[in-house]
C-alpha positions as CSV (number, residue, x, y, z in Angstrom):
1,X,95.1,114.0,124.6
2,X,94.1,114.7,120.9
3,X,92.3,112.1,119.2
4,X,95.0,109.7,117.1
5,X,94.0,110.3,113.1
6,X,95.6,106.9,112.3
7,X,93.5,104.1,111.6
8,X,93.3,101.3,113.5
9,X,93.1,97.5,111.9
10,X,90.0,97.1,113.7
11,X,86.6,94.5,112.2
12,X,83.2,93.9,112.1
13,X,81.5,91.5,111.2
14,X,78.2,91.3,108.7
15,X,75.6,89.5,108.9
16,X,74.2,87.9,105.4
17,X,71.6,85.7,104.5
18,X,71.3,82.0,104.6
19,X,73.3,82.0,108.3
20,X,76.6,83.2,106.9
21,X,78.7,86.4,107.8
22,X,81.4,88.6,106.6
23,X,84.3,89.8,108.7
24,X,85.4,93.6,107.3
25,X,87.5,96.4,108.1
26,X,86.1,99.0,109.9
27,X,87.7,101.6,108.2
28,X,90.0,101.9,105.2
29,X,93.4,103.9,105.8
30,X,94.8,105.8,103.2
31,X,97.1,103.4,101.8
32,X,93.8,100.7,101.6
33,X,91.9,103.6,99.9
34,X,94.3,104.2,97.5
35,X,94.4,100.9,96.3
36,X,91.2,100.5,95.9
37,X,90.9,103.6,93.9
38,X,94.0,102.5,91.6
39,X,91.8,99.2,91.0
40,X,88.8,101.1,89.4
41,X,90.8,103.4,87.6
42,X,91.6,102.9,84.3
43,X,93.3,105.2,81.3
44,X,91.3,105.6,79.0
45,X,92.6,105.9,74.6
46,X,93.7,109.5,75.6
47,X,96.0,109.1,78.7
48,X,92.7,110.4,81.0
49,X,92.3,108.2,83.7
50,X,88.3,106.7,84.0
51,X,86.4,104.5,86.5
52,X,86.2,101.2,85.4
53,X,82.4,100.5,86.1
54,X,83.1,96.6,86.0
55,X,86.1,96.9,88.7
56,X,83.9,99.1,91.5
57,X,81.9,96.3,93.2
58,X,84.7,93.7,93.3
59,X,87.5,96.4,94.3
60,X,85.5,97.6,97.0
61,X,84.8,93.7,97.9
62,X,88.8,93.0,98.0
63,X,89.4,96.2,100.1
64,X,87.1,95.9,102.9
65,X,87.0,91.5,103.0
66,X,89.0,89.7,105.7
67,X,87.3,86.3,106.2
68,X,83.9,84.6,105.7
69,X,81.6,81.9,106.4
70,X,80.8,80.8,102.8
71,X,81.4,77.0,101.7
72,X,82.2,75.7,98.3
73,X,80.2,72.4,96.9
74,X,81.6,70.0,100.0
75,X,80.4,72.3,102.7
76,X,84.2,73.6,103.3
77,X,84.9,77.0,103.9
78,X,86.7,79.0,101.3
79,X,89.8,79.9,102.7
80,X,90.4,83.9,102.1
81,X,91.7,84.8,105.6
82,X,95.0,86.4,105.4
83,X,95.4,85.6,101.4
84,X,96.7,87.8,98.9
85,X,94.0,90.3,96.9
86,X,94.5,87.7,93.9
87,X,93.1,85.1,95.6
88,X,90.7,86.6,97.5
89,X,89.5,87.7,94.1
90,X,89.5,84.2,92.7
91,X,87.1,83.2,95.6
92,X,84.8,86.0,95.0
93,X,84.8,85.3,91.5
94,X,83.8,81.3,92.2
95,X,80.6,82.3,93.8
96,X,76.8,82.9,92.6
97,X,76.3,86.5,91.2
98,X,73.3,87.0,93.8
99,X,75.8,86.0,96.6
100,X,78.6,88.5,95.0
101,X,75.5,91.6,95.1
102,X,74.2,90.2,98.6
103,X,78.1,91.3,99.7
104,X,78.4,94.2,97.4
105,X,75.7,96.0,99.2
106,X,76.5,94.8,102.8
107,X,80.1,96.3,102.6
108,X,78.6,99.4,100.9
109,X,76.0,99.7,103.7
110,X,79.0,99.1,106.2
111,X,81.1,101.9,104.7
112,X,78.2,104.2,104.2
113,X,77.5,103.8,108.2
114,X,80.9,104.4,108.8
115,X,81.1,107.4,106.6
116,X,78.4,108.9,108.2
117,X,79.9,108.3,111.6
118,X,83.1,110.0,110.6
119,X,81.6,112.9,108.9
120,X,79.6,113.6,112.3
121,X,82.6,113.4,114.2
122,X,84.3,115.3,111.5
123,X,82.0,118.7,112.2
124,X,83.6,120.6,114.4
125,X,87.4,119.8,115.7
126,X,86.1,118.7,119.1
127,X,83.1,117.0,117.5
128,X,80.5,119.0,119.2
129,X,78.1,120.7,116.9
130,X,79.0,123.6,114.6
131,X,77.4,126.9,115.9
132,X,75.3,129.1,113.9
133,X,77.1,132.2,112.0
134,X,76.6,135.4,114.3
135,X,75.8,137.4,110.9
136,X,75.0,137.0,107.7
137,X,77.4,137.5,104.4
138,X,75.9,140.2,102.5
139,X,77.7,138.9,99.5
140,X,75.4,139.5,96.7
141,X,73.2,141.9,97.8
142,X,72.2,145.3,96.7
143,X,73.9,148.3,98.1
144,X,77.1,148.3,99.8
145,X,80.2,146.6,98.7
146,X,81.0,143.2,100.6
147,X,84.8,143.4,99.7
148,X,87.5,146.0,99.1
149,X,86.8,148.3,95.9
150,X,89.5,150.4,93.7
């Protein structure tokens, strides 16, 4: 049976300093994706859509973030499980700026691994690896013709 190409809601969870942990989407589907791109993306003066450099870190935050361990002043966790983006955004706007990078660059770690994993299983349509060309373009070099002439 063919391997599904939908994504399933699967997690992991993080690891982060001081004890605490961060529970994210394995992958993001397309629709998740495209959300997060529409978050970063701004138009610009002339209609010409740009990235929106203060948007990237906390969009990517909001996209991947299901739940965490992190406490507010009373030791009580901060409710974000199964919240709306707004809130969750309100929560990560509450905390310390070194916590906010600390979870910034877990998540990009997280998506980087799984980036890698998918491009590896990505190489060849049955994931085993691509074999070498059995000759060589010729594109380029001097002589013959490598495509049809008039």
């Amino acid at each position: 049976m063919p391997e599904s190409r939908v994504v399933r809601p699967e997690t992991k969870r993080l690891e982060i300093s001081r004890g605490d942990w961060l529970l994210v989407k394995r992958r993001l589907n397309t629709g998740e994706r495209r959300r997060y791109f529409a978050a970063i993306y701004q138009a610009n003066d002339g209609g010409q859509m740009k990235v929106a450099p203060l948007q990237t870190g906390v969009a990517l935050i909001v996209a991947y973030l299901l739940d965490w361990s992190l406490v507010d002043e009373q030791g009580n966790v901060i409710a974000i499980r199964d919240t709306d983006d707004e809130t969750k955004l309100a929560a990560i706007d509450a905390i310390d700026y070194d916590s906010f990078i600390e979870i910034k660059k877990a998540i990009e770690a997280h998506e980087e691994a799984q980036d890698a994993d998918t491009a590896k299983k990505n190489a060849t349509p049955d994931g085993s690896p691509a074999s070498t060309p059995t000759s060589l373009s010729l594109v380029g070099a001097a002589g013959a013709s490598s495509g049809s002439g008039s």
